[in-house]
C-alpha positions in Angstrom: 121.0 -37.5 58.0 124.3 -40.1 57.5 125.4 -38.1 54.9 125.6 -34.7 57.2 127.2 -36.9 60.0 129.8 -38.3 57.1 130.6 -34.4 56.6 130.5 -33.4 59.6 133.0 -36.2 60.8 135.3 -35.2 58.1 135.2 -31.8 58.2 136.5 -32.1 62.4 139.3 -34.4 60.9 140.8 -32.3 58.5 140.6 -29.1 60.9 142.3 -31.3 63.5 144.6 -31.9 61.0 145.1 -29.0 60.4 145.4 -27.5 63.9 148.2 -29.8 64.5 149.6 -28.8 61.5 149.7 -25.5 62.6 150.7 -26.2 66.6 154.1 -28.1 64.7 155.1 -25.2 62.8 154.3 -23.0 65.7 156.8 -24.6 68.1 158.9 -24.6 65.8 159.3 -21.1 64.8 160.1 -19.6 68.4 162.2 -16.8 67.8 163.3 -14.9 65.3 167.0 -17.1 64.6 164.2 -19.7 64.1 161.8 -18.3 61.3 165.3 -17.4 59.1 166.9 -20.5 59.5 162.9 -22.2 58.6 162.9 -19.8 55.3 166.5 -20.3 54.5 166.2 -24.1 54.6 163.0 -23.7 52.7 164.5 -21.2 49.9 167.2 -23.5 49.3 164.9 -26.5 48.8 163.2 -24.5 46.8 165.8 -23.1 44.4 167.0 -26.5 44.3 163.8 -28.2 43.4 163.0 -25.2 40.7 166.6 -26.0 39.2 166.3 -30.1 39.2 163.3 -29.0 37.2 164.5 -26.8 34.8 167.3 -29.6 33.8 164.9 -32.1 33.7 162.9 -30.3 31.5 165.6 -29.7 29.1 166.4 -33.0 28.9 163.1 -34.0 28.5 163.6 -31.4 25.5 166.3 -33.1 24.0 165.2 -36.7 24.3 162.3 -35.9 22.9 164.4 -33.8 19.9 166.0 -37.2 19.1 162.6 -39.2 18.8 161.4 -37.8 16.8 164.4 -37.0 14.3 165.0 -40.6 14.8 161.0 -41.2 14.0 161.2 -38.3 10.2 164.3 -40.4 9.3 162.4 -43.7 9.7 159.5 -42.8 7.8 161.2 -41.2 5.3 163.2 -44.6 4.8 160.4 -46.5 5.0 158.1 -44.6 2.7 161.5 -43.8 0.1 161.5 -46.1 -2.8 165.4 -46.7 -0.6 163.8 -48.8 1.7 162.4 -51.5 -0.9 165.5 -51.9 -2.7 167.4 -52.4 0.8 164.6 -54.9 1.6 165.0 -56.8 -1.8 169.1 -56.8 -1.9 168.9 -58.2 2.0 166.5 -60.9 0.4 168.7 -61.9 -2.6 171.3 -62.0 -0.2 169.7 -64.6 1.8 168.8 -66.8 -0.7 172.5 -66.4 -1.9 173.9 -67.7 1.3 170.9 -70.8 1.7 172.5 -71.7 -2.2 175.8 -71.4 -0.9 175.2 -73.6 2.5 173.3 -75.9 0.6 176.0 -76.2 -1.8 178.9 -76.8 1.0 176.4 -79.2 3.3 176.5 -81.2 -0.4 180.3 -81.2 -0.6 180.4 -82.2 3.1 178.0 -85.0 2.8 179.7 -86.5 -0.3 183.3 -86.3 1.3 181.9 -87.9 4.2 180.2 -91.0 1.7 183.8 -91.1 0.2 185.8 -91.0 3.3 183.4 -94.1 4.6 183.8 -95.8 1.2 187.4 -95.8 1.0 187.8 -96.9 5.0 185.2 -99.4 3.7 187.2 -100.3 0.6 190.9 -100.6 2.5 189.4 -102.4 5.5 188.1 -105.2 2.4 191.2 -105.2 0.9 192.9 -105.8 3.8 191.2 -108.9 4.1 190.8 -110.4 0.6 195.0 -109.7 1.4 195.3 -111.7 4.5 193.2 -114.2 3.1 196.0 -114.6 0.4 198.4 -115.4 2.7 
């Protein structure tokens, strides 16, 4: 028994709905000058709305192009024997440059030992030279 009421209530809103619907359009095709100006406006949304498709589409088609040519070349990198010798070369590489910047951090630290030695050394000499005097 609710359920029938449920339909029945729904099936008096949507043909209200649609009774308004129809009342709208209705008043607003009066005359003649009325119903072309309606289908002109309504042909011209439509021819534009067909052609922002079509280009959307297309574009849709060429993005999609460049995936996956952009996906074949990856796998065919990655699965190439290519692809491991880049990987290795890119890790000898690195260890080069730790070597390297471990080398010049070295060079650095010892030049700054010597620089503070030898301020050391003339700051003592200094003295043992004014206690001379």
């Amino acid at each position: 028994m609710k359920i029938e009421r449920i339909r029945n209530i729904l099936n008096r809103n949507l043909q209200r709905r649609r009774f308004y619907h129809w009342v709208n359009y209705a008043t607003l095709v009066v005359n003649l000058e009325d119903a072309v100006f309606k289908t002109s406006k309504t042909i011209r949304r439509r021819k534009l709305r067909n052609a922002f498709n079509k280009y959307r589409q297309q574009a849709q088609e060429v993005k999609r192009a460049e995936y996956v040519a952009h996906k074949v070349n990856w796998f065919e990198m990655v699965r190439g024997r290519k692809s491991i010798d880049i990987c290795f070369d890119a890790w000898k590489e690195y260890i080069k440059m730790q070597r390297t910047a471990k080398i010049y951090l070295k060079r650095a630290c010892r030049g700054v030992e010597i620089a503070a030695k030898n301020e050391a050394f003339e700051l003592w000499k200094k003295m043992v030279f004014s206690l001379r005097k």
